[in-house]
C-alpha positions in Angstrom: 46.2 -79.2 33.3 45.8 -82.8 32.2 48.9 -82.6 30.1 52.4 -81.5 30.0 55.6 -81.0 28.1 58.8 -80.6 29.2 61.5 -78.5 26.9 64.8 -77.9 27.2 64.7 -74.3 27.9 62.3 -70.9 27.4 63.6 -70.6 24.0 62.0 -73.6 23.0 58.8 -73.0 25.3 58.2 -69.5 22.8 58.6 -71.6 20.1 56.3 -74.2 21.1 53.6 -71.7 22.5 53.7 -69.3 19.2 52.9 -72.6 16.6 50.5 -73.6 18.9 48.7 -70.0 17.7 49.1 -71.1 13.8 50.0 -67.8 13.2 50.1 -66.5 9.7 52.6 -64.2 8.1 52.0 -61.0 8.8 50.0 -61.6 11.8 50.9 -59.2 14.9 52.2 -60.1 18.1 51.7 -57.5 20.8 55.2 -57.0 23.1 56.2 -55.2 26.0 58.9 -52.8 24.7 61.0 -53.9 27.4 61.6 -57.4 26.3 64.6 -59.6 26.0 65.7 -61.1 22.8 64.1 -64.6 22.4 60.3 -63.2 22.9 61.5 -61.3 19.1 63.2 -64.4 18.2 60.2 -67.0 18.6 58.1 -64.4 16.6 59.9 -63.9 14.0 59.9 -67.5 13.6 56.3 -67.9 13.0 57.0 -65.2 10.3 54.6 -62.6 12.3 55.1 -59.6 13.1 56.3 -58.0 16.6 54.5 -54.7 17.2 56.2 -52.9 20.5 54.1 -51.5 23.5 55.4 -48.7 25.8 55.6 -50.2 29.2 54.0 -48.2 32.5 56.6 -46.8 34.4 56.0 -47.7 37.6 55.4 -51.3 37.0 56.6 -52.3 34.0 53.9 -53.7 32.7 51.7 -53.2 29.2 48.7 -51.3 29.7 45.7 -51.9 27.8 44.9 -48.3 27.2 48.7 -48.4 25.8 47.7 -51.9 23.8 44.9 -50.2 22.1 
């Protein structure tokens, strides 16, 4: 990249990332449903809307089958 930001921590690197989207209210944010509490946090924010993915089992990971 040409440019870059530095923030204080990941908190604020959600934050940043999410208004960057200009997401509206209402506006659904896919998540693994293994997540930690800041990923929730940032989205809630932007007043969207988290919607929860299973993860695969053996890797942890959101499938797109699962996403759809």
């Amino acid at each position: 990249m040409k440019y870059g930001i530095a923030v204080s921590n990941g908190s604020v690197a959600l934050d940043i990332s999410l208004q960057l989207l200009d997401l509206e209210e209402g506006d659904e944010v896919i998540v693994p449903s293994m997540t930690i509490i800041s990923c929730l946090s940032a989205i809630l924010r932007t007043k969207a809307t988290p919607v929860f993915c299973d993860v695969d089992i053996k890797t942890w990971n959101m499938r797109l089958e699962d996403v759809k």
